[in-house]
C-alpha positions in Angstrom: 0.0 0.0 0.0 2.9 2.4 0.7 4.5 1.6 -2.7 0.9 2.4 -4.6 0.2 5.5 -2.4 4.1 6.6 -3.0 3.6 6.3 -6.9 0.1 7.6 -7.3 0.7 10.9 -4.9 4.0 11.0 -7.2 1.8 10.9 -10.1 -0.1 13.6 -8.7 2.6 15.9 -7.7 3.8 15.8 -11.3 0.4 16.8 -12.7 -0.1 19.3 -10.6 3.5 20.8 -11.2 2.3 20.5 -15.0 -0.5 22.5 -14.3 1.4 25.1 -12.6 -0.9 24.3 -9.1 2.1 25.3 -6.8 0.1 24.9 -3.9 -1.3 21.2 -4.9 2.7 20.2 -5.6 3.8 20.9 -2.5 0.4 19.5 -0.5 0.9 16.3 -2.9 4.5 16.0 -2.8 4.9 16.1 1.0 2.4 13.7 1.5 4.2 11.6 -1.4 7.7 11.7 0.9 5.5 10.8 3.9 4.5 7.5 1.9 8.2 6.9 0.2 9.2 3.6 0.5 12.8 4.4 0.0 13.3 6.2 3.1 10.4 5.1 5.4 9.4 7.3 7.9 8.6 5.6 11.4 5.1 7.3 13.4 3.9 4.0 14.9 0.6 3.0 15.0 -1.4 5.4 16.3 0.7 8.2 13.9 0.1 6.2 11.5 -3.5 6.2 11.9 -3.7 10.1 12.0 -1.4 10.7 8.9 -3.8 7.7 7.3 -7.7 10.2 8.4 -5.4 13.1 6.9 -4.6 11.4 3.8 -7.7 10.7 2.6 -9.5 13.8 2.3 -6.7 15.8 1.2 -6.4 12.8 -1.7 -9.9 12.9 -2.6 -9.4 16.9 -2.7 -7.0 16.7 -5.0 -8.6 14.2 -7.3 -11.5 17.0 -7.6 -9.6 19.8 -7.9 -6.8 18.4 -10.4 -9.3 16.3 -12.7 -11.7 19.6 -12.3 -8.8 22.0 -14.0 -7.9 19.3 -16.5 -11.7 19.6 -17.5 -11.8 23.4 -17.9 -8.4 23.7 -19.7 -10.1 21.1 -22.0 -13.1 23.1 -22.7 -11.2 26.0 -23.5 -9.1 25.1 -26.3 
Protein backbone atom coordinates (compact mmCIF):
# COMPACT_ATOMS: atom_id res chain seq x y z
CA UNK A 1 0.00 0.00 0.00
CA UNK A 2 2.91 2.40 0.71
CA UNK A 3 4.50 1.55 -2.73
CA UNK A 4 0.94 2.37 -4.56
CA UNK A 5 0.19 5.46 -2.43
CA UNK A 6 4.13 6.62 -3.05
CA UNK A 7 3.57 6.34 -6.87
CA UNK A 8 0.10 7.62 -7.33
CA UNK A 9 0.75 10.88 -4.89
CA UNK A 10 4.04 10.97 -7.23
CA UNK A 11 1.79 10.86 -10.06
CA UNK A 12 -0.10 13.63 -8.73
CA UNK A 13 2.61 15.86 -7.68
CA UNK A 14 3.80 15.78 -11.30
CA UNK A 15 0.35 16.83 -12.68
CA UNK A 16 -0.06 19.32 -10.60
CA UNK A 17 3.49 20.76 -11.23
CA UNK A 18 2.34 20.55 -15.00
CA UNK A 19 -0.51 22.51 -14.31
CA UNK A 20 1.45 25.06 -12.58
CA UNK A 21 -0.93 24.32 -9.10
CA UNK A 22 2.10 25.28 -6.75
CA UNK A 23 0.11 24.92 -3.85
CA UNK A 24 -1.31 21.24 -4.88
CA UNK A 25 2.71 20.25 -5.62
CA UNK A 26 3.79 20.90 -2.46
CA UNK A 27 0.37 19.46 -0.55
CA UNK A 28 0.88 16.26 -2.94
CA UNK A 29 4.51 16.00 -2.81
CA UNK A 30 4.86 16.08 0.97
CA UNK A 31 2.44 13.65 1.47
CA UNK A 32 4.21 11.61 -1.35
CA UNK A 33 7.70 11.70 0.89
CA UNK A 34 5.47 10.75 3.86
CA UNK A 35 4.49 7.52 1.87
CA UNK A 36 8.16 6.93 0.25
CA UNK A 37 9.20 3.59 0.45
CA UNK A 38 12.80 4.37 -0.01
CA UNK A 39 13.34 6.24 3.11
CA UNK A 40 10.36 5.14 5.40
CA UNK A 41 9.42 7.30 7.94
CA UNK A 42 8.60 5.60 11.41
CA UNK A 43 5.12 7.28 13.43
CA UNK A 44 3.86 4.01 14.89
CA UNK A 45 0.63 2.96 14.97
CA UNK A 46 -1.44 5.44 16.26
CA UNK A 47 0.66 8.17 13.92
CA UNK A 48 0.05 6.23 11.55
CA UNK A 49 -3.51 6.18 11.91
CA UNK A 50 -3.72 10.09 11.97
CA UNK A 51 -1.41 10.70 8.93
CA UNK A 52 -3.77 7.67 7.25
CA UNK A 53 -7.68 10.17 8.37
CA UNK A 54 -5.37 13.07 6.90
CA UNK A 55 -4.63 11.43 3.84
CA UNK A 56 -7.69 10.65 2.55
CA UNK A 57 -9.51 13.79 2.33
CA UNK A 58 -6.73 15.81 1.17
CA UNK A 59 -6.38 12.85 -1.70
CA UNK A 60 -9.88 12.90 -2.60
CA UNK A 61 -9.38 16.92 -2.75
CA UNK A 62 -6.99 16.69 -5.01
CA UNK A 63 -8.61 14.15 -7.34
CA UNK A 64 -11.53 17.03 -7.56
CA UNK A 65 -9.65 19.85 -7.94
CA UNK A 66 -6.79 18.35 -10.37
CA UNK A 67 -9.34 16.31 -12.71
CA UNK A 68 -11.69 19.61 -12.27
CA UNK A 69 -8.84 22.01 -13.98
CA UNK A 70 -7.86 19.31 -16.53
CA UNK A 71 -11.71 19.64 -17.54
CA UNK A 72 -11.79 23.43 -17.92
CA UNK A 73 -8.44 23.70 -19.67
CA UNK A 74 -10.10 21.12 -21.97
CA UNK A 75 -13.12 23.13 -22.66
CA UNK A 76 -11.23 25.98 -23.52
CA UNK A 77 -9.08 25.13 -26.31
Amino acid sequence: LRIYLFLALGHSTYVAFEQRQVRWTWILGVTAFVYNPVVPMHFGRDGWGVVNVITIPVVLASCFYINRRRTNEGEST
